[in-house]
TORVEXNU-172523 format. One line per field, with one value per residue (C-alpha): residue number from 0; residue in three letters; y, z, x. Coordinates in nm, 2 decimals. Example, Ala and Ser with C-alpha at 12.3 -4.5 7.8 and 13.67 -1.06 7.14 Angstrom:
TORVEXNU-172523
num <- c(0  1)
residu <- c(Ala  Ser)
c2 <- c(-0.45  -0.11)
c3 <- c(0.78  0.71)
c1 <- c(1.23  1.37)
***
This chain:
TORVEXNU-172523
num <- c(0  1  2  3  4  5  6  7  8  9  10  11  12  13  14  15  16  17  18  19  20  21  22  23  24  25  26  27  28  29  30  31  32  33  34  35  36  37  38  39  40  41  42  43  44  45  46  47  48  49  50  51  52  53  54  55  56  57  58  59  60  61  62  63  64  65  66  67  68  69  70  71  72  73  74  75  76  77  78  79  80  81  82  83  84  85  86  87  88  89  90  91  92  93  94  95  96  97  98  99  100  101  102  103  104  105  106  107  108  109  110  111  112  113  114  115  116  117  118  119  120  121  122  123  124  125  126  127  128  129  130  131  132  133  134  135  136  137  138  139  140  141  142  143  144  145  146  147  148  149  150  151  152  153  154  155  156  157  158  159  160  161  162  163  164  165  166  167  168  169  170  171  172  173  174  175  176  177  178  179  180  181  182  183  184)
residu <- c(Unk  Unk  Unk  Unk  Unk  Unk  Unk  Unk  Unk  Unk  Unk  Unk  Unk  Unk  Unk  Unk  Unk  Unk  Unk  Unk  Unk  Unk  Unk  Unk  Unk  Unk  Unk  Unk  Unk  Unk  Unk  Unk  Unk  Unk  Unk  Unk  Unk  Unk  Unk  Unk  Unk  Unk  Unk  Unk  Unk  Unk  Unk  Unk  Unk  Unk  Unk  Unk  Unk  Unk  Unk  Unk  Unk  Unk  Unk  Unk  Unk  Unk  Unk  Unk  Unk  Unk  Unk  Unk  Unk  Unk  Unk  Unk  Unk  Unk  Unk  Unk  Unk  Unk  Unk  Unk  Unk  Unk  Unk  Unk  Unk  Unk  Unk  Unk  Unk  Unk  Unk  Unk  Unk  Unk  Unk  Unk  Unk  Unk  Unk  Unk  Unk  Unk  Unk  Unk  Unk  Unk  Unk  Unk  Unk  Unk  Unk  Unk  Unk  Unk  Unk  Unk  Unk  Unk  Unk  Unk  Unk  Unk  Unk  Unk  Unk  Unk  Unk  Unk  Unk  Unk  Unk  Unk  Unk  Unk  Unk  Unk  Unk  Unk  Unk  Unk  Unk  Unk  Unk  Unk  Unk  Unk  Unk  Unk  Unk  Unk  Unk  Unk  Unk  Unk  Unk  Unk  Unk  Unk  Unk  Unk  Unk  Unk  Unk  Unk  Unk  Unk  Unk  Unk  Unk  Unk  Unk  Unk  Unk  Unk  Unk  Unk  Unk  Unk  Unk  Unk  Unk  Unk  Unk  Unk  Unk)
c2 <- c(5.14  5.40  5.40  5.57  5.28  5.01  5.19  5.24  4.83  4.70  4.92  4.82  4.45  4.50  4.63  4.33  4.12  4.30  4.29  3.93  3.80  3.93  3.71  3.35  3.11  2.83  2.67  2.44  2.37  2.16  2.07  2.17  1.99  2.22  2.25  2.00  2.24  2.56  2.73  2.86  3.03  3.11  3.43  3.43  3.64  3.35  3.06  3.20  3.46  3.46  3.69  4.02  3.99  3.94  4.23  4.44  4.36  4.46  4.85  4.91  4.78  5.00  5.23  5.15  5.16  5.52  5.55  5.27  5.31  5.00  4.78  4.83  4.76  4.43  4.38  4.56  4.25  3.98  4.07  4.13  3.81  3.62  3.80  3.66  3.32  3.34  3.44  3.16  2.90  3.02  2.97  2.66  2.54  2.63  2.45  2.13  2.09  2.34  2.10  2.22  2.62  2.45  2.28  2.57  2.77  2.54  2.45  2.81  2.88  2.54  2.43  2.10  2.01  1.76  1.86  1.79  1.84  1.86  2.11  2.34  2.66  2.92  3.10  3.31  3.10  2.99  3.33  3.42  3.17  3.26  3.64  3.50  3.37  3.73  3.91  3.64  3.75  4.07  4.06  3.94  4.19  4.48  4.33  4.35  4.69  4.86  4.84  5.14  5.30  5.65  5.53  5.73  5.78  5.95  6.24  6.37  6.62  6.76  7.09  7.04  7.25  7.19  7.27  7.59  7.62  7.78  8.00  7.93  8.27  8.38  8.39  8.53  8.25  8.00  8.10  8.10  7.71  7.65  7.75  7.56  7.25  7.22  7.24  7.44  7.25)
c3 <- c(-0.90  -1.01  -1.13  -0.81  -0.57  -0.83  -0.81  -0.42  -0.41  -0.64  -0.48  -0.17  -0.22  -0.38  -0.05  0.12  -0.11  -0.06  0.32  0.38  0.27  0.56  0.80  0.92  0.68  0.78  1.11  1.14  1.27  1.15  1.30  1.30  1.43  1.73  1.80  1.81  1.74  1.49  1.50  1.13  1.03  0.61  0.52  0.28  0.02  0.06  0.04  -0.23  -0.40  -0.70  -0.44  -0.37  -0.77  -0.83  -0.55  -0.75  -1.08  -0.91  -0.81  -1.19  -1.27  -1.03  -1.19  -1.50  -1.39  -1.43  -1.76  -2.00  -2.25  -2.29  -2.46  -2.22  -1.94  -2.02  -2.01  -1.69  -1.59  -1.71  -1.54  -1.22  -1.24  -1.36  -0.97  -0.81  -0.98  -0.97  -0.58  -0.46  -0.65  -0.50  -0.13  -0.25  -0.37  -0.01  0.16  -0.06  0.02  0.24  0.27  -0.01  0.10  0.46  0.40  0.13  0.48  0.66  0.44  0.44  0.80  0.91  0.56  0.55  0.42  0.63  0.87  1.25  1.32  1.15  0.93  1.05  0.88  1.04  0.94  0.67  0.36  0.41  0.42  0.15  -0.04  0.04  -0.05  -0.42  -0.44  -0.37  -0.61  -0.86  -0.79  -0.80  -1.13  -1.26  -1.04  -1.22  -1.54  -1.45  -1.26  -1.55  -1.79  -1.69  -1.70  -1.98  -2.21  -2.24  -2.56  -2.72  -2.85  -2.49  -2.52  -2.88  -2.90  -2.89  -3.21  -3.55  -3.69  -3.80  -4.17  -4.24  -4.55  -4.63  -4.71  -4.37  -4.10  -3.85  -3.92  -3.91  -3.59  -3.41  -3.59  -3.38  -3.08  -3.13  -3.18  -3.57  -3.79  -4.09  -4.33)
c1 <- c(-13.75  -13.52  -13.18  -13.04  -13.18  -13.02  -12.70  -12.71  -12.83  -12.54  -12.26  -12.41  -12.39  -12.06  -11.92  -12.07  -11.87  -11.57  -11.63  -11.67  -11.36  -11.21  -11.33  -11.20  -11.32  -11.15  -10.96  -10.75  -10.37  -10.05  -9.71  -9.35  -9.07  -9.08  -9.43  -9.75  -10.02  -9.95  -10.32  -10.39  -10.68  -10.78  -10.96  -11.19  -10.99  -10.74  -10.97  -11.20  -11.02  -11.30  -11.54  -11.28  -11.27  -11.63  -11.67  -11.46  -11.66  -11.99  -11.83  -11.77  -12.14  -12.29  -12.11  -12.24  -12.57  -12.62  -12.46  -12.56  -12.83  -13.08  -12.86  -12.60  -12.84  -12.83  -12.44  -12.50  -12.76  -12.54  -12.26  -12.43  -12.60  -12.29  -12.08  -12.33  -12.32  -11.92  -11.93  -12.19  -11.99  -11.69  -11.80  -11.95  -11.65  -11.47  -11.78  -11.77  -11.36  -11.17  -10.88  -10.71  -10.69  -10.65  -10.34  -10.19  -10.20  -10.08  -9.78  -9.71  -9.73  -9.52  -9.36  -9.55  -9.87  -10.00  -10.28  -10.25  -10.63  -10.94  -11.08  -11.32  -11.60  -11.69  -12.00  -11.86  -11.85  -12.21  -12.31  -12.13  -12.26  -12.63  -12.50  -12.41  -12.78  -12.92  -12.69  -12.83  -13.16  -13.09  -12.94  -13.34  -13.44  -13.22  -13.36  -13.75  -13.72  -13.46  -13.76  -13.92  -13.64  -13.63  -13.39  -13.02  -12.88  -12.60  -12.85  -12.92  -12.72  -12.88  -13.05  -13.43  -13.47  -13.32  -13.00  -12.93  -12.85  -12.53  -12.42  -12.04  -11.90  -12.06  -11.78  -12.03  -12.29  -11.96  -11.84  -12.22  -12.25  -11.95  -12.11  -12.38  -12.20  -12.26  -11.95  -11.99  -11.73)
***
């Protein structure tokens, strides 16, 4: 596995994250004084706000993907493995007990709490929950495949050769130490 496919797979996934908070998560409806049956309808970003976040999160580890060293790496692991922890609990959490993001859109679309039909989930949440469990898994994943990885450190950009040795009262010598990225003082 190379670095470019674990790049392409966390951005990848992190666009899925991003993506399904849009959706209808939850439907329900409430009542106002002048009408029975006010339809309301939660998106995910508003029932589970944790998984744009976590979505977000999971862009700037992709990014780090290609630039960490071997320690690094396994930030890079933890933190993709803690999204996907953070994004399954989240839409588990919205599984377990929509009512309470039911009935904040509710109050906010009619100005009273109080629910005038049953809650009901769509799809989404469930598959965004089962989407947590695969960033999870990819997380042990990244570990395992990032092993065989060549190793980046801060000396990449070194010359191969050895220093040049530089006399002080040589301005010539001084300036071409310079250059080379040696500093003569």
């Amino acid at each position: 596995m190379t670095r470019r496919r674990a790049i392409a797979v966390v951005l990848g996934l992190a666009l899925a994250c991003l993506a399904a908070g849009v959706p209808v998560w939850i439907r329900t409806s409430g009542a106002t004084a002048l009408d029975a049956a006010v339809a309301v309808t939660v998106t995910g970003t508003e029932a589970a706000p944790a998984v744009p976040a976590a979505a977000l999160v999971l862009l700037a580890a992709g990014a780090a993907i290609g630039l960490v060293g071997r320690v690094g790496r396994w930030v890079v692991v933890a933190v993709v493995a803690a999204s996907g922890a953070l994004v399954a609990f989240s839409s588990i959490a919205v599984i377990a007990d929509p009512t309470p993001a039911a009935a904040s859109r509710v109050a906010e679309a009619t100005g009273v709490a109080a629910l005038a039909s049953p809650v009901t989930l769509t799809f989404a949440p469930f598959a965004v929950a089962a989407l947590g469990g695969v960033l999870v898994l990819v997380g042990v994943w990244f570990a395992w495949a990032s092993r065989s990885w060549a190793a980046r450190s801060s000396d990449r950009h070194e010359l191969a050769g050895a220093r040049a040795t530089v006399e002080p009262d040589d301005d010539q010598a001084a300036w071409d130490a310079l250059t080379g990225g040696d500093d003569p003082t």
